[in-house]
Each structure stands twice: as C-alpha cells, then as structure tokens.
C-alpha positions in Angstrom: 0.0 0.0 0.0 1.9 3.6 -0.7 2.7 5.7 1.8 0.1 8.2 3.2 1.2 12.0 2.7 -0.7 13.9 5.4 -0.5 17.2 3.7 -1.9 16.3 0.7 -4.8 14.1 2.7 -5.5 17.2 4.8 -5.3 19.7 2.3 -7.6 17.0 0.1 -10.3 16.6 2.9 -10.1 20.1 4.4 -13.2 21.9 2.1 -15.3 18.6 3.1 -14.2 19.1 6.2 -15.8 22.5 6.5 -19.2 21.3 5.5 -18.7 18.2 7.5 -17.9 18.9 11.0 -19.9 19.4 13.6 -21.5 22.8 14.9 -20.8 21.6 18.4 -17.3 21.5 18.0 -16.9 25.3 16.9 -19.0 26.3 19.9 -16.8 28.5 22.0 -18.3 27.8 25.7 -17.8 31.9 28.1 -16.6 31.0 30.7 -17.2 33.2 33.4 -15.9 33.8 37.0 -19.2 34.8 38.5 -17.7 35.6 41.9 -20.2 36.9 43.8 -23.2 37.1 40.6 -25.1 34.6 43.4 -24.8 34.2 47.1 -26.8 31.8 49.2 -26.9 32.6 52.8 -28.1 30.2 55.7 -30.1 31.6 58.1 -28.9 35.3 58.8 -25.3 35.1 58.6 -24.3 31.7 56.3 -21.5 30.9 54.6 -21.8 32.2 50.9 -22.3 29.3 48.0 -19.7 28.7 45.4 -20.5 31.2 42.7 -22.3 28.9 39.5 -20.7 28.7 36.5 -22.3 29.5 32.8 -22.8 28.2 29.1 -24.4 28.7 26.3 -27.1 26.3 24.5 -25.3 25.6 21.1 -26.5 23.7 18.0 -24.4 20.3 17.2 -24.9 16.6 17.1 -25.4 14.0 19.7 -24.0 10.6 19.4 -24.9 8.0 21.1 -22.6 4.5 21.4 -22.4 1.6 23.2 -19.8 0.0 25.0 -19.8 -3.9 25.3 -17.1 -6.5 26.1 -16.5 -9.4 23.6 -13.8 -11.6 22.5 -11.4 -12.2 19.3 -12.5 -15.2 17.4 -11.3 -16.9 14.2 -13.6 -17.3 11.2 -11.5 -19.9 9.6 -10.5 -22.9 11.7 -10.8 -26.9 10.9 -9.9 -29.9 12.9 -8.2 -32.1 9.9 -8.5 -35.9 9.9 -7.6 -38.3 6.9 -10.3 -39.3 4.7 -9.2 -43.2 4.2 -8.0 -45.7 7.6 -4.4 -46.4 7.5 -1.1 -46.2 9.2 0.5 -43.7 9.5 4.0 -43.1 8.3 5.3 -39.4 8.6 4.1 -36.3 10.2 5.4 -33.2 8.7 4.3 -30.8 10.7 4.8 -29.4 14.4 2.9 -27.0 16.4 3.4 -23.7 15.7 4.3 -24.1 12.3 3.1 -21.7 9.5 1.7 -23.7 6.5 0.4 -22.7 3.0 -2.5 -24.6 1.4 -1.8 -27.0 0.0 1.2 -28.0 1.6 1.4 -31.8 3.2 0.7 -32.4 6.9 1.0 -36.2 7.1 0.7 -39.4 5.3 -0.6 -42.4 5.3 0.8 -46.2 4.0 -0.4 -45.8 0.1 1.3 -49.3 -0.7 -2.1 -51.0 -1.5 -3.4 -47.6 -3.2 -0.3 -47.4 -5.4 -1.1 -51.2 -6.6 -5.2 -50.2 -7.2 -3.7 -46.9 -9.2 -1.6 -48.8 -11.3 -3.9 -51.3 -12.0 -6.4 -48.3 -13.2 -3.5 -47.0 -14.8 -3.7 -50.5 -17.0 -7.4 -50.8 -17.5 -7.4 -47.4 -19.4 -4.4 -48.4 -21.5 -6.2 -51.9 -22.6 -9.6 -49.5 -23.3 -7.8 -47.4 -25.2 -6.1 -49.8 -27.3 -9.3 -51.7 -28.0 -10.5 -48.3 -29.3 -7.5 -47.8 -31.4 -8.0 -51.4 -33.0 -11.5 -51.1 -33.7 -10.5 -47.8 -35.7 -7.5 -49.5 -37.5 -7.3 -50.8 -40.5 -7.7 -54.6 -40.0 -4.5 -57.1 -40.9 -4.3 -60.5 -42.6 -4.5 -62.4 -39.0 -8.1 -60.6 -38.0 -9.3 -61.2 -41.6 -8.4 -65.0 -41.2 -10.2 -65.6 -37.9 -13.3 -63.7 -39.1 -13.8 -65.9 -42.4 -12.9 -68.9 -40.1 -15.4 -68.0 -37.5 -18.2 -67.4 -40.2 -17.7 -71.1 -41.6 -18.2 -72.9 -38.3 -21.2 -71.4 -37.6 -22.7 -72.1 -41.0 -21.8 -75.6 -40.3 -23.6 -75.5 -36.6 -27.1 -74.0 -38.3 -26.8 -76.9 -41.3 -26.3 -79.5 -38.6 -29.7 -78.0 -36.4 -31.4 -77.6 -39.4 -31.1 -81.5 -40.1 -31.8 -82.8 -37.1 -35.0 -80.9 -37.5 -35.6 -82.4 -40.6 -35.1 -86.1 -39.5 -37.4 -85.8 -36.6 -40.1 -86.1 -39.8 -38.9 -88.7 -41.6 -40.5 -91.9 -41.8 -38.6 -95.2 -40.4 -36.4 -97.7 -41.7 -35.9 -101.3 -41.0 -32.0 -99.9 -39.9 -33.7 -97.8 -37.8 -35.6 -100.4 -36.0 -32.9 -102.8 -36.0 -30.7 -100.1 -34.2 -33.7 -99.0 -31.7 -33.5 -102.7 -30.5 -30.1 -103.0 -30.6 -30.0 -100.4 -28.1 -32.6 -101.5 -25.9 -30.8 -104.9 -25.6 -27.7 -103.7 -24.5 -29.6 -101.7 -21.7 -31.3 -104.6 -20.7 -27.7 -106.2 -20.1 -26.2 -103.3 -18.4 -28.8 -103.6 -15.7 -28.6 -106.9 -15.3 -24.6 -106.4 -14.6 -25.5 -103.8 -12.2 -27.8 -105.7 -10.3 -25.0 -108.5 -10.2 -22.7 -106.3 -8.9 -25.0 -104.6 -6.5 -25.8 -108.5 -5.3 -21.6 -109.3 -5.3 -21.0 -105.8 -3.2 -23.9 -106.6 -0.8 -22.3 -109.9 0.0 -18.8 -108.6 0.7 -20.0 -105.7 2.9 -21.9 -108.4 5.0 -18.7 -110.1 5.2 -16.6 -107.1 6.4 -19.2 -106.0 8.9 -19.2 -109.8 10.3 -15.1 -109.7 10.8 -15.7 -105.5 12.3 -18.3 -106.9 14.7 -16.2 -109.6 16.1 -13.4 -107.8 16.1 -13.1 -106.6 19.9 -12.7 -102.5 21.1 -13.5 -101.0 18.0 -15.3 -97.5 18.7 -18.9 -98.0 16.9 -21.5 -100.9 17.0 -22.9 -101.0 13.5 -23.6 -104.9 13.5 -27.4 -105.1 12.0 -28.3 -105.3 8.8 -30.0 -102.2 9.0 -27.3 -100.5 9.4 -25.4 -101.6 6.2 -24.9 -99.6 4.0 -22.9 -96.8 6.6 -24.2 -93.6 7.3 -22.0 -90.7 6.9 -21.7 -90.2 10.4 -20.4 -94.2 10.9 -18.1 -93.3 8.3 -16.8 -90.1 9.6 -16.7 -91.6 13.1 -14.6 -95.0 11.4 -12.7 -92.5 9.1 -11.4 -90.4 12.3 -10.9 -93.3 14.4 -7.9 -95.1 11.9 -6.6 -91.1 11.1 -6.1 -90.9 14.6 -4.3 -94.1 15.4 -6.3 -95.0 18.3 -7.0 -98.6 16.8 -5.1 -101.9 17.1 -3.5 -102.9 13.4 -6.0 -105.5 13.1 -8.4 -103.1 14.5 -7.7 -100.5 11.9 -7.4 -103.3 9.0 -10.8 -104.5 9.5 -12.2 -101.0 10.1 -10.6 -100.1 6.8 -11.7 -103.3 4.9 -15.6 -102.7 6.0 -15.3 -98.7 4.8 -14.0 -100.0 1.6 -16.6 -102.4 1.2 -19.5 -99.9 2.0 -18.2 -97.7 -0.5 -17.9 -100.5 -3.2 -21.7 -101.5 -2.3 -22.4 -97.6 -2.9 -20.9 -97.3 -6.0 -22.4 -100.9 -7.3 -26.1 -99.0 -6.1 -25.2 -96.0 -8.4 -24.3 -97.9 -11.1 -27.7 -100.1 -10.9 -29.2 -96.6 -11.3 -27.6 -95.1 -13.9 -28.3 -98.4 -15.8 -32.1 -98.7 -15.1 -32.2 -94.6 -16.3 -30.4 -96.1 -19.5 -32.9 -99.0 -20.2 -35.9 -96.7 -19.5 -34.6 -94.3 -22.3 -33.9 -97.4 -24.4 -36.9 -98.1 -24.2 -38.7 -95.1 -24.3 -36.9 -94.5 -28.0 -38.5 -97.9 -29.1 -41.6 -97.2 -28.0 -41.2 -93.6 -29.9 -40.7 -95.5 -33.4 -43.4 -95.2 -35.6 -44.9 -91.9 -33.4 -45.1 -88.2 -34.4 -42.3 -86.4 -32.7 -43.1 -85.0 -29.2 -43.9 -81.3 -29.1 -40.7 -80.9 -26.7 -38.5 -82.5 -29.4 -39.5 -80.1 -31.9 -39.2 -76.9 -30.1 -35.7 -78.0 -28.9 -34.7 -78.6 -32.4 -35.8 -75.3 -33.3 -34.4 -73.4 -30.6 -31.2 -75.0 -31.6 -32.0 -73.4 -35.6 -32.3 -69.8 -34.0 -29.1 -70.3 -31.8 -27.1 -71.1 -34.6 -28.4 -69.0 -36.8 -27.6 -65.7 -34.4 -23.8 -67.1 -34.0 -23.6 -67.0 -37.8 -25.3 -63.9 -38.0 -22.7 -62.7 -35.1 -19.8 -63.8 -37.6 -21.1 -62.2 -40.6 -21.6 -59.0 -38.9 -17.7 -59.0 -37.2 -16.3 -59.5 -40.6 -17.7 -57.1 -41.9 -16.7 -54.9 -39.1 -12.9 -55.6 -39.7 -13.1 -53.1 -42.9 -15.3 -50.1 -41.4 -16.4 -50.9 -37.8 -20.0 -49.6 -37.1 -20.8 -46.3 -35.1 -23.0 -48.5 -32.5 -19.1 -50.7 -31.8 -16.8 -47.4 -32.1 -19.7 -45.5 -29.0 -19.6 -48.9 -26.8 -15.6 -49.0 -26.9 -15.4 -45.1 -26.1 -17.9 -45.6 -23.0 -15.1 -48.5 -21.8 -12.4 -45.9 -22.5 -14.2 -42.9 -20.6 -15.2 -45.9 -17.4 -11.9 -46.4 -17.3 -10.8 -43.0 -16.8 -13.6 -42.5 -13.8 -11.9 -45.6 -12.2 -8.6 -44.3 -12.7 -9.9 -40.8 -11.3 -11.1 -42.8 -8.4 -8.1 -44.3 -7.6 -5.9 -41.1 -7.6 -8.4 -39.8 -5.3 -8.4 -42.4 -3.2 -4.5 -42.1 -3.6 -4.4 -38.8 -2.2 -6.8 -39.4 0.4 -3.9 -40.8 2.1 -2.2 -37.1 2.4 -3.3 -34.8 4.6 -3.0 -31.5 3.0 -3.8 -28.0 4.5 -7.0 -26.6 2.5 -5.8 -23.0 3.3 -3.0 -20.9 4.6 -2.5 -20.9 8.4 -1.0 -22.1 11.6 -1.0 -25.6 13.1 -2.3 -25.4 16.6 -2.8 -29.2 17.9 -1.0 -32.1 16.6 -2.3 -35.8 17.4 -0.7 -37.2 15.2 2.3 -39.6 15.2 4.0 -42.1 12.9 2.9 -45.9 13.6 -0.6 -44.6 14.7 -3.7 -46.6 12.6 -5.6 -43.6 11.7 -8.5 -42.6 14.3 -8.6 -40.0 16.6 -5.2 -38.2 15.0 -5.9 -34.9 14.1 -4.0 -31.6 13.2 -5.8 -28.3 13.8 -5.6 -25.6 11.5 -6.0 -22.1 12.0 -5.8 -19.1 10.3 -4.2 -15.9 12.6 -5.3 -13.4 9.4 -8.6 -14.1 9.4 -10.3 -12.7 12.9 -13.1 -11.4 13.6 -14.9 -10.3 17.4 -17.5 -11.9 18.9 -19.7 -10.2 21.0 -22.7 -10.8 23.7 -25.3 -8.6 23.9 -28.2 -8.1 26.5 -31.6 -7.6 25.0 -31.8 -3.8 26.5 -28.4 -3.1 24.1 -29.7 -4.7 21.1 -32.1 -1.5 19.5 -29.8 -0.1 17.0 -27.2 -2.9 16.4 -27.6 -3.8 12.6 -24.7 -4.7 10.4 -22.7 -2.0 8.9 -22.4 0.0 12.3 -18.6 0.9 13.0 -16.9 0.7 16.4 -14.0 1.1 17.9 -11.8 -2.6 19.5 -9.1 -2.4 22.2 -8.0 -5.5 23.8 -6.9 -5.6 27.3 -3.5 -7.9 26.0 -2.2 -5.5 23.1 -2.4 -2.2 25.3 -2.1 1.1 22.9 -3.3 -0.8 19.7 -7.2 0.3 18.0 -9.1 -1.5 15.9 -11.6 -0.6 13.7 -14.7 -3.2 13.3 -17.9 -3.6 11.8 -21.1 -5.5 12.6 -21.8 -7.9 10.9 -24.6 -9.8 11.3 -26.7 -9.7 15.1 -28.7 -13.0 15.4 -32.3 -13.2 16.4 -32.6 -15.8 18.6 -31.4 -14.8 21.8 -29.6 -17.6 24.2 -30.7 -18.1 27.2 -28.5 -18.8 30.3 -29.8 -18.6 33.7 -32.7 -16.5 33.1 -30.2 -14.0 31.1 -30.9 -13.4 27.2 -28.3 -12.1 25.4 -28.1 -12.0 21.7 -24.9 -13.3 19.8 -23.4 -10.3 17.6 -20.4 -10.9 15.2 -18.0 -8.3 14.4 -15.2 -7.9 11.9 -12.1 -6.1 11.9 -11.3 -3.6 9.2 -7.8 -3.1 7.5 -6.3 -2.1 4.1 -9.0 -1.7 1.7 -12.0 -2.7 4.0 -10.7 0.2 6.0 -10.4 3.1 3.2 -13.7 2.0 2.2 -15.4 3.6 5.0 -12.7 6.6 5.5 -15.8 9.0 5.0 -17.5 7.7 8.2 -14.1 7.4 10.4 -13.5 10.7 11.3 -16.5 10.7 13.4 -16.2 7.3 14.4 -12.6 8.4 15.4 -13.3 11.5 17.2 -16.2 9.8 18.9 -14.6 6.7 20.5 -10.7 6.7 19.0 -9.0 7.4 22.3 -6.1 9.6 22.8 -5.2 9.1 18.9 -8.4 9.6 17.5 -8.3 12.9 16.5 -4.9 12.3 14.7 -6.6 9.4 12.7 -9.6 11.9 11.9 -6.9 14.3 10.1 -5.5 11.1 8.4 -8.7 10.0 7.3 -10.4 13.4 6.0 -10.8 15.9 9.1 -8.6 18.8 10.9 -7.4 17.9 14.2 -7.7 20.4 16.5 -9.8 23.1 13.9 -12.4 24.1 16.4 -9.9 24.8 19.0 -7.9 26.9 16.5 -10.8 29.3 16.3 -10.8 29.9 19.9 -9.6 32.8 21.6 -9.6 32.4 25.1 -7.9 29.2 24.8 -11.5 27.2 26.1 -12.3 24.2 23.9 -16.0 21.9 24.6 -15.4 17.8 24.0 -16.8 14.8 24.8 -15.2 13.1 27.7 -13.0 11.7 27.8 -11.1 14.3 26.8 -9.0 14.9 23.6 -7.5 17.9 22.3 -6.6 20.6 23.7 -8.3 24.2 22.1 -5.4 26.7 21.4 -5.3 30.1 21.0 -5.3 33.0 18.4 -1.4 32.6 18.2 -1.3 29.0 17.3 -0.4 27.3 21.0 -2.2 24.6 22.8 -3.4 26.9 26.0 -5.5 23.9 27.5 -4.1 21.0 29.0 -5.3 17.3 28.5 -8.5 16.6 30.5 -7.3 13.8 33.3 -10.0 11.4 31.6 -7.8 11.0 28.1 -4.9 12.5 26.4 -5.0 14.5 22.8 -3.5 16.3 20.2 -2.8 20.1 20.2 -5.1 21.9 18.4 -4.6 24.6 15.3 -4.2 28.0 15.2 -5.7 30.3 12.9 -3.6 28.8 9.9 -5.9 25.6 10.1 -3.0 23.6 10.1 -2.9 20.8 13.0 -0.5 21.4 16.1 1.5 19.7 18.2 1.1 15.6 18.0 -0.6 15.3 14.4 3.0 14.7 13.2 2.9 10.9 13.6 -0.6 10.8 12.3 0.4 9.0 9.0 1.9 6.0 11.2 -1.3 5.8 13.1 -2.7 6.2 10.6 -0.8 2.9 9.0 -1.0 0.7 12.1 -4.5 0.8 11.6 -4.8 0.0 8.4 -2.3 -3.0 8.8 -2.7 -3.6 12.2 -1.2 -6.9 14.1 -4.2 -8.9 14.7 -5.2 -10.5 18.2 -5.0 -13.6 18.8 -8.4 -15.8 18.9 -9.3 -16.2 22.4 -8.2 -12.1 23.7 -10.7 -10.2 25.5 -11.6 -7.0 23.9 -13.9 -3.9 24.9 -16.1 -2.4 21.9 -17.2 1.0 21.8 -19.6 0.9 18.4 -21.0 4.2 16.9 -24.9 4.0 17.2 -26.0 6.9 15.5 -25.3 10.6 15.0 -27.8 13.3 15.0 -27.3 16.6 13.5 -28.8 19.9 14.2 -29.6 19.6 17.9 -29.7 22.1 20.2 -27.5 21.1 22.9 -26.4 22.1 26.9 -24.2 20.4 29.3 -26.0 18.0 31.4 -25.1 19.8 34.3 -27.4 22.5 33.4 -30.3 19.9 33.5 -32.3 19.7 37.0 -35.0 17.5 37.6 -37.7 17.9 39.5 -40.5 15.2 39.8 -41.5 14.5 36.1 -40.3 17.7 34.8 -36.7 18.7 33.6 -35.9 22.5 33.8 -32.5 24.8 33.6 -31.9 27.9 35.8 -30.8 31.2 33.5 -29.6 33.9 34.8 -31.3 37.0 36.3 -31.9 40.2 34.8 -29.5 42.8 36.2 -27.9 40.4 38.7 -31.1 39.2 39.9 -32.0 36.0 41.1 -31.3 32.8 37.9 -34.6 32.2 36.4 -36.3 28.7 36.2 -37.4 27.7 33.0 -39.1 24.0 31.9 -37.5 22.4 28.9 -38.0 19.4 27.2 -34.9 16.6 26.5 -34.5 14.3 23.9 -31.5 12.5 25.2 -28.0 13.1 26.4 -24.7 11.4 25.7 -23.3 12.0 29.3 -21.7 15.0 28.7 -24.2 17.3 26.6 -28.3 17.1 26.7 -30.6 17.9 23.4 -33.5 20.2 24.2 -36.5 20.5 21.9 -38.6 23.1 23.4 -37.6 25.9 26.1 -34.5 27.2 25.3 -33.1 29.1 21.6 -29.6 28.6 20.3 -27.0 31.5 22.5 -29.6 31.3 25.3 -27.3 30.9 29.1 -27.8 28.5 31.3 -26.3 28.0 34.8 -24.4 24.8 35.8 -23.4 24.5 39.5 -25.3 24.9 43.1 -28.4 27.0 42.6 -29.7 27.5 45.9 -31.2 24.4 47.3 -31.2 22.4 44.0 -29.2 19.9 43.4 -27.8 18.9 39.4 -29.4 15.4 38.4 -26.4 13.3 36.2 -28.1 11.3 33.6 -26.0 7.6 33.3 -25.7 6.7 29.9 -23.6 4.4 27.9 -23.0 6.5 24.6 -20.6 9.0 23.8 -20.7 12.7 22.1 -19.5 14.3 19.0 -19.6 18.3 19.5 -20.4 20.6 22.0 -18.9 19.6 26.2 -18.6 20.8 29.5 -16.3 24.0 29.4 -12.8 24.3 30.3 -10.7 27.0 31.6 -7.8 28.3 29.9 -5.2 26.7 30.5 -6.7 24.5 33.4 -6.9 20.8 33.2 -10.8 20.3 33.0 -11.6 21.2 29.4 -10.7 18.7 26.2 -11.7 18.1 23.1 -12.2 15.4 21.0 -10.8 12.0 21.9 
C-alpha cells in the first residue's frame, strides 16, 4: 500500500471538512468567573455558595454509542482428519508451524493404493487400445479368424437344421434294427449292475461280520439295518484309523468294511444309472413309428435360431474388420471414458492418504504420530489473518445494532493498539442462560481496503470513541485535528469526555491541558494547520490500516457508533435539574437578579451534553453549578458525544476536546 502524505490528505479533505464537521465543536463555551453574581446565605449570617458557572445552548450533534465486552474469534479454523484408515507413516508438521494450502501435513501407508492406481493406470491403456483397434485398418490375422469363424457357424445352423428335418422322416428297417439293438444292451447293463450290487452286498456283510467280532473298535454298527454306513459311521470309522487309536487288526478291518461300504455304494449308483439307461432305451422304441413330441420339436428349433444368431454374429464382425459400425466405435469409447472414472477414483483415493492444509494458516494441535492406525489423530488448523470479534449482547443493548455499524476494539493484551470493526450480522434468537438473554453479535475487523472504504464515516467514528489518537486518525482520514480549537480565543475548547484535544489560542499554541480522563493532540491555530502531536498521524494512521491482529481467544472492549444526530440544540448535562416528572435549567437573572427557572424538554443526552427540543433558543445561558437548594441530576448513559462539552478553563486541566 503507498505511503500516506498527510499534507496532501489534509489539504484533500479540508473543504469537506468544513461542510462536515460538527457545529458543536466550533462552539466556543464563556466561561465566566461569576464571583459573587449569586450568594446563598443560611439563616442570617451563612456561609456564601460557590458562585455557578455559565454556558451557552449551542446547536451540534449527539452521538450515542455503546460500550460492550467481547472476544477475538477466528472465522477460519478446521480440525483435519484423513479421509481413508491407515497407518501412518510421517508427520510433517509441528505445532506452531506456519503452512500454506496445500502443503502436506501427514501421510498415510499408500502401498495397497499405489497397486489399485496402477492397476487403473492399465485398464485405461487396454480400453484405449481396443478403441484404437476397432478404428485400425484390419491385418491379414483378423481377416483370417473372421472368415474362419463365419464357416463354423454355418456348419452348426446346417447341422440344427437336419436334425429338425429327421425328426419327420418316416422309419427304416435300420432304424428299428438299431432301436432294439440299443434297448438290448440296456437290458444287459442292468442286469450287470444288479449282479454287482448282489456281489457288493455280500462282501459288505462279510466285512461287517469280521468288524463286529473284532473286539474294542469304537462304533456298533452290526445289524443289517445299518449296512450300507451312514455318513456319520463313516466319519466316526474314518477319524478313528486317522487318529491311530486302533489296534492294526483293528484298523485293518475298520478299513476293509469302509472300503466295502463304498464299493456297495458305488455298485447301487451304477444299478441306477443303468435302469435310467434302459428306461430311455426303451422309451426311444416305444417312440418309433410316433409323431415327434412337441418338446423335441421346439428343442430342435431353438437349436436353428441359436445357430443362426452365432452365424449372423460372424457375418456381422467380418464385416466390421473393414469399417467398424458407429454403435461398436460409441460402446468402446464408454469403456475408454469408465476407465478413466476408475482411474480418477483411484488417484483420489491415492491422495486421500495425504493430509493437506485446505488454506493458509498455523498448526495449533497435533495428534498425530508415525505408527498410529488412523482414528482419533488430528492436526488443527487455523488461520491468525482471518479474525473477527465476537460479542454478547443483552436484549436492552440490542435496538440499533444492525450490520454496517462501526466501532472502535481495544484488547486488554495488546495495550495502545485500536481496531476498527464492523457489525456484521446480530442474530435473532437470543440464548438463554440462567434467566439471562443475550443475543450473539459478530463483528469484523477492518484493515487495508476494507478500511479506506469507510474513511468518510471514520473521522466521526474516530473523534467519537478513537482514544487519545483519534483525533490524529480523523486528520488522516479526512478531518482537521484540532480546527475548532484553532478558532478559539480564550484558549477554552468543549469535548466529549474523555477528553482529547486541547483548544489553542489566536497565536497557534495549545493553551488547554489534556482533561485527566484522556490525552490528545494540540489543536490549530488560525492557519488551520494541525498542532502539536498530528505529526505521527500518518503511522497511526498505518498501524490501523495493517494492524497486528489478536489472537483468537483475547478479551476486547467495543465502543460501536450508534448513530449521530445533527442539528440539535444542545447544553451540558449539568445545566439539566430535575424535579419530579419535569426537567428544567436555571438562567440567569436580569441585572444580577436572582437565575430564572425555566421548563425544557430533552430528547437525550450522551453523558456530557443534553438535546433540548422546546424551552430554550440557540445562545440562550444557562447556569451549571449549586443554585440554591437544587441539586444537578447526572443522567447515566452508555454513549458517547460528537460536538459541544462541559467548558474548560484556559489553560486549566478540566476542558478537552475530541478523543
């Protein structure tokens, strides 16, 4: 940002300036001794009051602010945890570190997600070669299989088509003769099988005899029902020779009578398989001479239309292999792009297994450590540049807060700084805690260009509630330090407390000192230029454009702007008595008479001055002090002033100007 020259930003805002500022603050206050103007006796010889003081009712504004702890906050902070489970392997960052986004944090074991990248890595390569293929010209070797694929399945539909055919044609004597030829060897299978079943039955009789008599072998399975074994004789036999618990002639006999139960199982099967054959067998002799079963046909057909769509298949690939169709080339590019989503997918899942920082900041806690599998380890992330202020509000403070109203920050842990902020948004629903509503307020803290944006509005702001070096930042940012207190020339300036800057004289010189509520800046002469103290302005004036933010978590008091109103007639609030439901001022007598009471109306008071709407006129005198019996009522408020204060005497330490 270039440097500010002050000149040239005084000099700029000095005609705006002019039409700007406050009434209020070129209000010269009389201040009279009025030594013995009034004097109070008790009884017929009391002591004689303090004489009262005087000022006049001057047109200015009244400003009225609020003043309400709160507390830095961050608006960009995230606890970071890795996406994917894993181990972890290296942690590359400590606390306190400064990061930028981006930048690694930790990492995971990515062994297994290297392997399923690489593996995606291959699928696209095999996608996109298919692709280029099918857009090739086609070679000798693709032509060759094509024609050779196109002739077998002509052969497969000729083949379907005549055993359709023959299921119609009429029989022949070789027909027959094979039909019975058939049926006779079926007839002697099952015969065999029933022999065998007859020669297995014997032995496993035999082998269950020698088992039975055979003493301490672990199962009885001696009747004949229980022949052949069920499976859980056989497991129990099986387990008890595996396990070497038997005799040798135990086991051998256990071993002989498994073998022989699964011969006489095997011998059963065999009898089956053979009676399924001679049913058939006969069956297809039974057929000859008969139409051809409905089921026969449709098979038969069904076989036609399978090989036809194979040779249809054929056909269509060869012809492929010279200009593949649009319907082929679209298919192969939806493989090419799937494969690309799964290779996508894998480098995400890839970098899942790196914590990164999503934005600039500074690591706070690290849970993290190498060897840990991924659960509860975190690293938390925050960013020191982006701050804002948090504030609590009760509901009697909330009329007026809205966002866009400007205040004033100073934190009790960076003593001297200022910070300008800016509501921005007040919620609606209050909290409740312990019978208390508040309502939660957010605030944010202006610099650089967020700053010059509302330099119109800061000098006000500044005067109002900028401490000791507000009115310097007012010059900076478009005003005159000092200018009413230039015009002076009895050296008495009027400020809001606390004080400010001191008024000077016709020759130039600060004549008032500091009030003891708040430092300033020596006012200006008749030359307009600002005194004593404005010559560091433009440093100020740069701290608070770049100022070194708080850290989230420091306790701040806000002083925010609330409004402004011009063009009131105002009078210290000194002047203002009270008396029942009525407010009233004393003036002073004609000719040194006794002070005059008269009724006014108010219409609010910042602490320090009171705007009247009816009963007095702008230059009208009013009396502050001990009037008799009456005694000054102090109206507590919360706000601050712009324009127009208690008076000051020259040189003493009670006036000020404009913090």
């Amino acid at each position: 940002m270039a440097e500010l020259d002050l000149d040239q930003i005084i000099d700029a805002r000095r005609s705006r300036w002019r039409r700007w500022r406050l009434p209020a603050l070129a209000a010269i206050v009389a201040v009279v001794a009025a030594g013995s103007y009034l004097a109070f006796f008790s009884g017929g010889g009391g002591t004689p009051v303090a004489a009262p003081q005087q000022a006049k009712a001057t047109v200015g504004a009244l400003a009225t602010t609020l003043t309400i702890p709160g507390t830095a906050a961050t608006d960009q902070s995230s606890i970071l945890t890795f996406a994917a489970s894993g181990v972890v392997t290296q942690v590359l960052v400590r606390v306190g570190d400064r990061v930028q986004a981006g930048q690694p944090l930790a990492r995971l074991d990515d062994r297994d997600a290297q392997r399923r990248y690489a593996s995606a890595q291959l699928s696209l390569q095999q996608a996109q070669t298919r692709l280029e293929q099918l857009l090739a010209p086609p070679n000798a070797t693709d032509a060759t299989a094509a024609f050779q694929a196109v002739q077998s399945a002509r052969v497969q539909l000729m083949s379907a088509q005549m055993t359709y055919k023959n299921l119609f044609q009429p029989l022949s004597d070789a027909d027959i003769a094979a039909a019975d030829a058939a049926l006779a060897q079926a007839k002697n299978g099952w015969l065999s099988a029933l022999s065998q079943v007859d020669s297995a039955k014997l032995s496993l009789v035999s082998a269950q005899d020698s088992y039975c008599f055979t003493p301490g072998l672990p199962l009885g399975v001696c009747a004949a029902a229980d022949l052949p074994l069920a499976q859980y004789a056989v497991d129990t036999l099986n387990s008890a020779v595996q396990r070497h618990v038997l005799t040798t002639t135990g086991a051998s006999r256990v071993v002989a009578f498994l073998q022989a139960n699964s011969s006489y199982l095997g011998a059963l099967n065999s009898r089956d398989s053979a009676a399924a054959s001679l049913r058939s067998a006969q069956a297809k002799r039974d057929s000859l001479g008969q139409p051809p079963l409905d089921i026969d046909v449709q098979q038969a057909r069904n076989a036609i239309d399978s090989a036809q769509a194979t040779l249809d298949s054929a056909v269509a690939r060869q012809q492929a292999l010279g200009s593949p169709t649009a319907t082929d080339v679209a298919l192969q590019q939806q493989s090419v792009a799937s494969a690309q989503i799964g290779l996508q997918q894998a480098q995400d899942a890839l970098d899942d297994l790196t914590l990164k920082a999503p934005f600039a900041g500074t690591a706070g806690a690290v849970t993290l450590f190498a060897g840990q599998r991924n659960g509860s380890g975190s690293v938390v992330l925050t960013n020191p540049d982006a701050i804002r202020v948090d504030l609590t509000v009760s509901e009697t403070d909330l009329s007026g807060l809205k966002p866009g109203v400007l205040g004033v920050a100073r934190f009790d842990s960076l003593p001297g700084s200022t910070y300008v902020v800016r509501i921005m948004g007040v919620s609606p629903a209050p909290a409740v805690t312990q019978g208390v509503v508040t309502y939660p307020v957010q605030a944010a803290i202006l610099r650089g260009e967020a700053l010059t944006a509302v330099r119109d509005q800061l000098p006000a702001l500044l005067r109002t509630v900028g401490g000791p070096s507000g009115a310097q930042l007012a010059a900076v940012f478009g005003g005159q330090a000092g200018a009413a207190g230039g015009a002076s020339t009895g050296g008495a300036s009027t400020g809001a407390t606390p004080g400010g800057t001191a008024g000077a004289g016709q020759n130039g010189r600060a004549s008032g000192t500091p009030g003891a509520a708040g430092g300033g800046t020596a006012g200006a002469g008749p030359s307009g230029r600002a005194g004593g103290g404005a010559a560091g302005a433009a440093g100020v004036a740069q701290a608070l454009l770049n100022p070194t933010l708080p850290a989230a978590g420091m306790n701040a008091s806000i002083t925010l702007l609330l409004s402004v109103t011009e063009n009131q007639l105002l009078v210290p609030s000194g002047a203002v008595r009270r008396q029942g439901g009525q407010r009233f001022v004393y003036l002073p007598g004609e000719a040194g008479g006794e002070p005059v009471q008269r009724q006014v109306v108010v219409a609010g008071s910042d602490g320090t001055n009171t705007a009247i709407t009816s009963g007095l006129n702008e230059g009208d005198t009013v009396l502050l002090g001990a009037i008799g019996t009456a005694t000054p009522t102090a109206v507590r408020t919360v706000t601050g002033a712009v324009g127009g204060g208690a008076p000051g005497g020259p040189g003493g330490p009670g006036g000020g100007g404009i913090r």
